[in-house]
Backbone as a ProteinNet text record, in pm:
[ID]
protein_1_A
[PRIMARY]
XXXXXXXXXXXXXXXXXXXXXXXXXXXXXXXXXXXXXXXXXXXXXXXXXXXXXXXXXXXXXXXXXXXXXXXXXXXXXXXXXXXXXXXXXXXXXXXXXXXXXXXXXXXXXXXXXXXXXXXXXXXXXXXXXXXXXXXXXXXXXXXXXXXXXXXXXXXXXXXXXXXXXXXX
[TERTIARY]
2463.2	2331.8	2326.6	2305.2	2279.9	2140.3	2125.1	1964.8	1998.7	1878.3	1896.2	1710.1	1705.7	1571.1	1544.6	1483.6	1444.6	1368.7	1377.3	1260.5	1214.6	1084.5	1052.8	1037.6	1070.4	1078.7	953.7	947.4	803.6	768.5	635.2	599.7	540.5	521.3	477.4	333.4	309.8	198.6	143.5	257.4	257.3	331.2	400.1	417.5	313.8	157.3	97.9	102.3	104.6	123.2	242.8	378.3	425.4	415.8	317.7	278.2	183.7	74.9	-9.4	54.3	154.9	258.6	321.5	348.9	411.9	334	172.2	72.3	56.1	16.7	-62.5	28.4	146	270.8	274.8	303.6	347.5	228.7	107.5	16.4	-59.4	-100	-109.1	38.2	187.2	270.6	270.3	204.6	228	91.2	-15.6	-134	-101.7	-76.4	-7.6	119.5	153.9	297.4	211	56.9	49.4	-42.4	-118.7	-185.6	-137	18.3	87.8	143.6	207.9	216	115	-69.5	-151.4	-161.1	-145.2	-191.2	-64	33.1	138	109	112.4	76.1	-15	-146.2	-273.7	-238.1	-182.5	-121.5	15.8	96.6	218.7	81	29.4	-80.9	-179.7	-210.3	-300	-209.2	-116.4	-13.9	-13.5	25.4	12.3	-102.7	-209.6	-367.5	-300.8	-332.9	-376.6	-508.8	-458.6	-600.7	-629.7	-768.3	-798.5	-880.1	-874.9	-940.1	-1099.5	-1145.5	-1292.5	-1298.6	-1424.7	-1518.4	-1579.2	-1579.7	-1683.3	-1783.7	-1894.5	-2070.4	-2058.5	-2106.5	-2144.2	-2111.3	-2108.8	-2083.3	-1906.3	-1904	-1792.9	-1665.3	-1691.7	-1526.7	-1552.4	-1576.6	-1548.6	-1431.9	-1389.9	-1236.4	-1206.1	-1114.8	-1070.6	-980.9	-977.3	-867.2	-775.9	-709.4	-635.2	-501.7	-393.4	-330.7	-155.5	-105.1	25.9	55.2	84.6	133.2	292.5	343.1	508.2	532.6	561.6	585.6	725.7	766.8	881.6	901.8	1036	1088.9	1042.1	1072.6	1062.4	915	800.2	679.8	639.4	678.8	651.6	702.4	855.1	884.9	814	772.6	698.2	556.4	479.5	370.8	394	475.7	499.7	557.9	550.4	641.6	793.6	863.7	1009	1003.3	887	887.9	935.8	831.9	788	746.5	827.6	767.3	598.7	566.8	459.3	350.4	392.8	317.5	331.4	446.7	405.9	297.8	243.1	157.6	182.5	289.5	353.9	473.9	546.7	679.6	634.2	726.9	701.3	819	850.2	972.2	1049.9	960.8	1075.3	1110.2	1005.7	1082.3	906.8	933.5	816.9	727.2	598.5	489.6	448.6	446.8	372.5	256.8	196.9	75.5	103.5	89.5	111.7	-0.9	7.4	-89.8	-44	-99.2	-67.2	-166.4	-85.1	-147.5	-262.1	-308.9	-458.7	-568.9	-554.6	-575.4	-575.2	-528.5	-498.7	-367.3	-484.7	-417.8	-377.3	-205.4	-170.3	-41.5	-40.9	38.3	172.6	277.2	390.8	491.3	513.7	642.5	732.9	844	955.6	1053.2	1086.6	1169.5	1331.4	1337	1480.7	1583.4	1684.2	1802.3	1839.2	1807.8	1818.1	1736.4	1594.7	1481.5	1523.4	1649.3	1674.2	1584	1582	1494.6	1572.1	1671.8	1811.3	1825.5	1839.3	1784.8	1716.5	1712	1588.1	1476.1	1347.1	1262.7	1147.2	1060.4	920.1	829.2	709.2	608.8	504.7	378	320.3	167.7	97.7	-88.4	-154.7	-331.5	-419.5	-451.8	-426.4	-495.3	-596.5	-622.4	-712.8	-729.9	-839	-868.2	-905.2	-967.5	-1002	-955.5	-780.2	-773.7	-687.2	-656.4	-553	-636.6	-661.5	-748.2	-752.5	-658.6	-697.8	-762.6	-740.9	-869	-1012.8	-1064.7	-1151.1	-1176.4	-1069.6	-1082.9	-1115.6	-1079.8	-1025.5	-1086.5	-1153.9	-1218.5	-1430.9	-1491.5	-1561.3	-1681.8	-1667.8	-1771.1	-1739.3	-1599.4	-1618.5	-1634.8	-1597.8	-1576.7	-1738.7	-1800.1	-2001.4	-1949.5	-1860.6	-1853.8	-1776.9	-1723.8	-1674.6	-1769.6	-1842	-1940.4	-1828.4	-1812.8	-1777.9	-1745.1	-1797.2	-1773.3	-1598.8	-1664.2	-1502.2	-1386.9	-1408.5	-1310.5	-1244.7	-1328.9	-1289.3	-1262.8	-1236.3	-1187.6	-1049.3	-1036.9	-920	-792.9	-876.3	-788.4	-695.4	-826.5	-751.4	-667.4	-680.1	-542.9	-449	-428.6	-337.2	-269.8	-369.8	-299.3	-199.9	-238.4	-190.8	-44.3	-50	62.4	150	161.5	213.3	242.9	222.9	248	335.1	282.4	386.7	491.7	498.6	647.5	734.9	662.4	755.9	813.6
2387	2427.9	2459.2	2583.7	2647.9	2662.4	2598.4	2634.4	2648.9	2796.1	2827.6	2783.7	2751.8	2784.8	2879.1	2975.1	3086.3	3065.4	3045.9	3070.4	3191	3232.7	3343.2	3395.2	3500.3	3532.2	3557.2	3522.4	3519.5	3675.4	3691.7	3843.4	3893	4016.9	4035.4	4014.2	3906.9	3841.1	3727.7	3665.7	3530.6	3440.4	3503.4	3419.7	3383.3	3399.4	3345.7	3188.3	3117.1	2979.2	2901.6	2936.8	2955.3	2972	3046.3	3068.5	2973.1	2961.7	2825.5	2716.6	2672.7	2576.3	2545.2	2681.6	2696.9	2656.2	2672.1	2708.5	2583.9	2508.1	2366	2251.4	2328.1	2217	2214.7	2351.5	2372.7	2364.1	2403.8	2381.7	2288.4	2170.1	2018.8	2002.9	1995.6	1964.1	1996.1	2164.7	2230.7	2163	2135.3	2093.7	1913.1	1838	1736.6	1743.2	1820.7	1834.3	1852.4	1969.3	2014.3	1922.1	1831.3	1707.3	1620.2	1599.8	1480.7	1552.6	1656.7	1719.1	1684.8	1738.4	1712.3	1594.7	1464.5	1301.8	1286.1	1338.2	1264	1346.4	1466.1	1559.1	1493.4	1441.1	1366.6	1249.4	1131.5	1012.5	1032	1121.8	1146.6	1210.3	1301	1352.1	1245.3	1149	1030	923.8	884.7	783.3	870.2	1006.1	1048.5	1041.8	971.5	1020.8	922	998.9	922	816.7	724.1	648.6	644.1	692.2	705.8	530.5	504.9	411	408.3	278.1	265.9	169.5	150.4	6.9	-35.8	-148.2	-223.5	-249.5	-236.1	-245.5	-391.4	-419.2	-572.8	-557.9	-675.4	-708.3	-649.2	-699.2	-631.1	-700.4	-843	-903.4	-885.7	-792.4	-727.1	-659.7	-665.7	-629	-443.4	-445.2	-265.9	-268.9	-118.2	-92.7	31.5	3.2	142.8	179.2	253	342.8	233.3	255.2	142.6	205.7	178	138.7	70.4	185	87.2	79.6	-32.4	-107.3	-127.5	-41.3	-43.3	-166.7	-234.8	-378.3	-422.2	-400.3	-449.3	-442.8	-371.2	-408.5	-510.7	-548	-645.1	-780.4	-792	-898.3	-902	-806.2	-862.9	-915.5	-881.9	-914.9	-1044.3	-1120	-1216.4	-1331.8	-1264.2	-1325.3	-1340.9	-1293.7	-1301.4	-1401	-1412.3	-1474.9	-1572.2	-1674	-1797.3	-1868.4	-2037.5	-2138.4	-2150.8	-2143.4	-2166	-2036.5	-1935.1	-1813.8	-1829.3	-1970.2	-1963	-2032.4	-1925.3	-2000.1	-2036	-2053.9	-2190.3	-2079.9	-2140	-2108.7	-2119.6	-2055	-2059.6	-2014.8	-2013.2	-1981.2	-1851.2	-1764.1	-1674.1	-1613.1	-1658	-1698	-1752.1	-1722.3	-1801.1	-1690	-1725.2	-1605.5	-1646.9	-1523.6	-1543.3	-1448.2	-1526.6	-1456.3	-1380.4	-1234.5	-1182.1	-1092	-1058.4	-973.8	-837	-697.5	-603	-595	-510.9	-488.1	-389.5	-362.3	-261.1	-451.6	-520.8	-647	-669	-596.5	-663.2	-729.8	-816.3	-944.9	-901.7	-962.7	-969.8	-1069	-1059.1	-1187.2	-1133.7	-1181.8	-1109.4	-1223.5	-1175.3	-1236.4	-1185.3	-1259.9	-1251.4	-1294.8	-1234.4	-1272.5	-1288.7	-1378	-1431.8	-1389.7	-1381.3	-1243.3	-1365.4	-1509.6	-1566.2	-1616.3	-1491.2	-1528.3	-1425.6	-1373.1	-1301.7	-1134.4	-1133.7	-1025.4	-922.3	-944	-845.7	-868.2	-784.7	-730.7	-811.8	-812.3	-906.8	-801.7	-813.7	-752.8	-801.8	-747.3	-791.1	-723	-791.9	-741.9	-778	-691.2	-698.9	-702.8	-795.1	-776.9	-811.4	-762.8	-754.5	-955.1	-1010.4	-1109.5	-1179.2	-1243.3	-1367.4	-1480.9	-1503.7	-1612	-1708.8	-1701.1	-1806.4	-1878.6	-1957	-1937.9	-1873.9	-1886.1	-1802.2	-1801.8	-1690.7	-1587.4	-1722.4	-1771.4	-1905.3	-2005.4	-1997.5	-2130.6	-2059	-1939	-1880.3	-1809.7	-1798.4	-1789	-1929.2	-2036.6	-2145.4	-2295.5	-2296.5	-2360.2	-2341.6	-2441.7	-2413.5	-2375.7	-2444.2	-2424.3	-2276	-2228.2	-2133.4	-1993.5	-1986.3	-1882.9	-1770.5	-1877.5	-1758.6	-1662.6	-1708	-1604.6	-1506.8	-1477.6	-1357.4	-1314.2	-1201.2	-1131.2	-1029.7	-993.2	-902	-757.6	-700	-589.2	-618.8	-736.9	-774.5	-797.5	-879.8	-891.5	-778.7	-693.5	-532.4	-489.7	-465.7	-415.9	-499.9	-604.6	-689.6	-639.1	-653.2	-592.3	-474.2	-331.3	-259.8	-218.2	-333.8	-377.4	-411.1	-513.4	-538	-445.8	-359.2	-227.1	-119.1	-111	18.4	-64.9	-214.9	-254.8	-271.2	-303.3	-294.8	-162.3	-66.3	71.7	119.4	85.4	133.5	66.9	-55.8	-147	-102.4	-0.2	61	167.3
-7055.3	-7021.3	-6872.6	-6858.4	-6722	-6676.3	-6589.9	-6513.9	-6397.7	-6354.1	-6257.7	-6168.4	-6028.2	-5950.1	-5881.5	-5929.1	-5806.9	-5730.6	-5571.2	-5483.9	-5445	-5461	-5440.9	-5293.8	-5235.4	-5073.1	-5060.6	-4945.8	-4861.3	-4876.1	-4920.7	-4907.9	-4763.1	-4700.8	-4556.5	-4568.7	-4454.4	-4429	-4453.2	-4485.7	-4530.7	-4457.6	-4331.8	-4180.5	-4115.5	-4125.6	-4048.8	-4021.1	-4136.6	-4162.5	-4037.5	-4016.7	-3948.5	-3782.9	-3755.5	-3632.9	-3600.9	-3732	-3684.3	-3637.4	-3751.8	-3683.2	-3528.6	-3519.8	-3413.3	-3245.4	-3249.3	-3194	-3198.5	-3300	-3283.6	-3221.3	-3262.7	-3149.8	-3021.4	-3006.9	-2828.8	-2763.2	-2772.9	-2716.7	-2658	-2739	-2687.2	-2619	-2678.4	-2544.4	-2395.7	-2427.5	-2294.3	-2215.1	-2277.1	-2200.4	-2134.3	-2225.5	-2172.7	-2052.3	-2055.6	-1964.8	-1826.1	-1860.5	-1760.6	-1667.7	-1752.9	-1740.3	-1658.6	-1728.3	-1621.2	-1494.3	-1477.9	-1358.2	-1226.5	-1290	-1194.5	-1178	-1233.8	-1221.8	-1126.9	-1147.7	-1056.6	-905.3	-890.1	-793.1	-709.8	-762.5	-707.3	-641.8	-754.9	-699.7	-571.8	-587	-448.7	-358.6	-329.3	-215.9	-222	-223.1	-222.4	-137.6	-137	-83.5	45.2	50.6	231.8	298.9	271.4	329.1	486.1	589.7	712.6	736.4	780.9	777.4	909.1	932.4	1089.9	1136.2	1235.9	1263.5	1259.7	1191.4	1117.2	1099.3	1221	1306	1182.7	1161	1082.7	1151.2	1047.4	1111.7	1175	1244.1	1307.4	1417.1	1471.8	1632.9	1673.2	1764.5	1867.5	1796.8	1736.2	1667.9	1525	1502.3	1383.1	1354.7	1195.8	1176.4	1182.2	1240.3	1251.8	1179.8	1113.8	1039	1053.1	1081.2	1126.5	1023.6	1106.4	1040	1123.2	1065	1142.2	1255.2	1361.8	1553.7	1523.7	1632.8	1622.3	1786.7	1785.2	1958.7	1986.6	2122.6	2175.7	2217.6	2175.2	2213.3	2324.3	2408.6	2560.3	2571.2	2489.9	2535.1	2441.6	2341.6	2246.6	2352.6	2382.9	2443.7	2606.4	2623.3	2800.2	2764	2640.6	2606.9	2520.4	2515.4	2460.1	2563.1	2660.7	2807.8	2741.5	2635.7	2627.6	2528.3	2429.1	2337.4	2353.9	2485.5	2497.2	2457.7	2475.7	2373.4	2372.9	2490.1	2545.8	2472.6	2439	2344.5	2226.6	2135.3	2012.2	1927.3	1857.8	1750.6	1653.9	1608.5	1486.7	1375.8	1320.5	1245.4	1087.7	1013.6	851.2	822.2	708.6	611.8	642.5	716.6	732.6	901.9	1018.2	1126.2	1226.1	1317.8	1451.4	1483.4	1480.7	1539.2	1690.3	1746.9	1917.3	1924.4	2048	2073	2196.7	2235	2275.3	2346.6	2459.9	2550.1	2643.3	2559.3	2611	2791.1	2865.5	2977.6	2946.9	2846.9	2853.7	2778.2	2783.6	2698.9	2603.1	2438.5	2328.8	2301.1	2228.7	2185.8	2030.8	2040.4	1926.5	1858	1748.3	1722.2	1661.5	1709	1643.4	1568.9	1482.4	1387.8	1394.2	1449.6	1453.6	1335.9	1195.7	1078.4	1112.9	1104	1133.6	1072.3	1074.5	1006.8	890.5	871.4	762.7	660.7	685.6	608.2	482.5	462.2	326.6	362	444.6	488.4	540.4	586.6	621.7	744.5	875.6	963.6	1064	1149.5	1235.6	1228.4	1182.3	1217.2	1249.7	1349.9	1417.5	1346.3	1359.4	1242.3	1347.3	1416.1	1503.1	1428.2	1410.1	1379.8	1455.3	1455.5	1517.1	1541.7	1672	1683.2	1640	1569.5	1485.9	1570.4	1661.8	1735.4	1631.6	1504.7	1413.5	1354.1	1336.4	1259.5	1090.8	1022.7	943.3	788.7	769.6	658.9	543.4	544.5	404.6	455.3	576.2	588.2	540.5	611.6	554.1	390.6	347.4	183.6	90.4	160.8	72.6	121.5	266.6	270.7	229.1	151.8	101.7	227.9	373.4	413.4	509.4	508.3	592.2	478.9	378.6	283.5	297.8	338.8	356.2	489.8	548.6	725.1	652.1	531.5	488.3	378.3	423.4	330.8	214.6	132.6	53.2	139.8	238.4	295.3	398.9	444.9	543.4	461.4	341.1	270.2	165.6	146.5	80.3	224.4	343.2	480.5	516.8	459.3	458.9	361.8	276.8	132.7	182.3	209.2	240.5	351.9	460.2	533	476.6	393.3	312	263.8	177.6	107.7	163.3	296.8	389.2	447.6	493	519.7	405.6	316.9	157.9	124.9	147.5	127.7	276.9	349.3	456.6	432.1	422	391.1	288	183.1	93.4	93.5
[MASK]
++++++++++++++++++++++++++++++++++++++++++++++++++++++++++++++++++++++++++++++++++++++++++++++++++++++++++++++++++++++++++++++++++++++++++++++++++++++++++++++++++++++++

C-alpha cells in the first residue's frame, strides 16, 4: 500500500501572511533596540553633568556643594604644617586625618590612607572642614538629629553621590 501527501503550492498572493510575520517580528525588536540605545545614551550623558557650586539657603555655615578640587602635594602638606601631630584629628582603619589651613583661609581635613589600608597606593583624600563634629554623631544621636532638616541631608547625600562617582 502506497500513499502518497500532496502539498499544494502556495498560489500568488498568498505571501502576504509571511510578510505579516515578518513585520510583527522585526519591528518591536528594532523599536526595543532603539529604546535601549536612548536609556543608555541618557544614563552615559547624565554621569558627565558638571556640578557647579550651590550655596545652601541659610546662614553663612551652611553646607556647599561643589564639583571635586585636586590639591598639589606640597600645598596639602604646608597646610597641614607637614602633617603634624599637633594638626591631627584622630586615625581609623585605613590611615590618620589632619586639619589643615589653606593661605586664602579654608579649612580642611585631609586623610591620609596608608599604603596598608588595602587601598593600594598612598592616597590623600581632601574634604570640606566640619567644626562639629562627625556626620553620625548628628545622624545617630537623638538630640542632635533636629539640626539636620531634610534639605541638608538630601545636600549631603548628594555629596556623597558625586564623591562615589568620581572615585569610579
Amino acid at each position: 500500500m502506497n500513499s502518497t501527501i500532496s502539498i499544494p503550492s502556495p498560489q500568488p498572493g498568498e505571501g502576504g501572511n509571511s510578510t505579516v510575520i515578518i513585520i510583527a517580528v522585526v519591528v518591536p525588536i528594532t523599536v526595543f533596540f532603539l529604546l535601549f540605545v536612548a536609556v543608555f545614551s541618557f544614563r552615559t550623558n547624565r554621569k558627565k553633568t558638571i556640578y557647579e557650586t550651590e550655596p545652601l539657603a541659610g546662614d553663612g555655615n551652611d553646607i556647599t556643594t561643589a564639583g571635586s578640587l585636586q590639591f598639589d602635594f606640597k600645598a596639602i602638606e604646608s597646610a597641614t604644617d607637614k602633617f603634624s601631630e599637633s594638626n591631627k584629628l584622630g586615625q581609623g582603619g585605613f590611615g590618620q586625618v589632619y586639619k589643615g589651613s589653606f593661605p586664602n583661609g579654608v579649612q580642611v581635613a585631609v586623610k591620609r590612607l596608608s599604603k596598608t589600608s588595602g587601598q593600594g597606593e598612598e592616597k590623600i583624600l581632601v574634604y570640606e572642614f566640619v567644626p562639629n563634629k562627625s556626620l553620625d554623631y548628628f545622624l545617630f544621636d537623638s538630640t542632635m538629629q533636629r539640626q539636620l532638616d531634610w534639605t541638608r541631608r538630601y545636600k549631603i547625600i548628594e555629596s556623597i553621590d558625586r564623591g562615589i562617582l568620581y572615585l569610579h
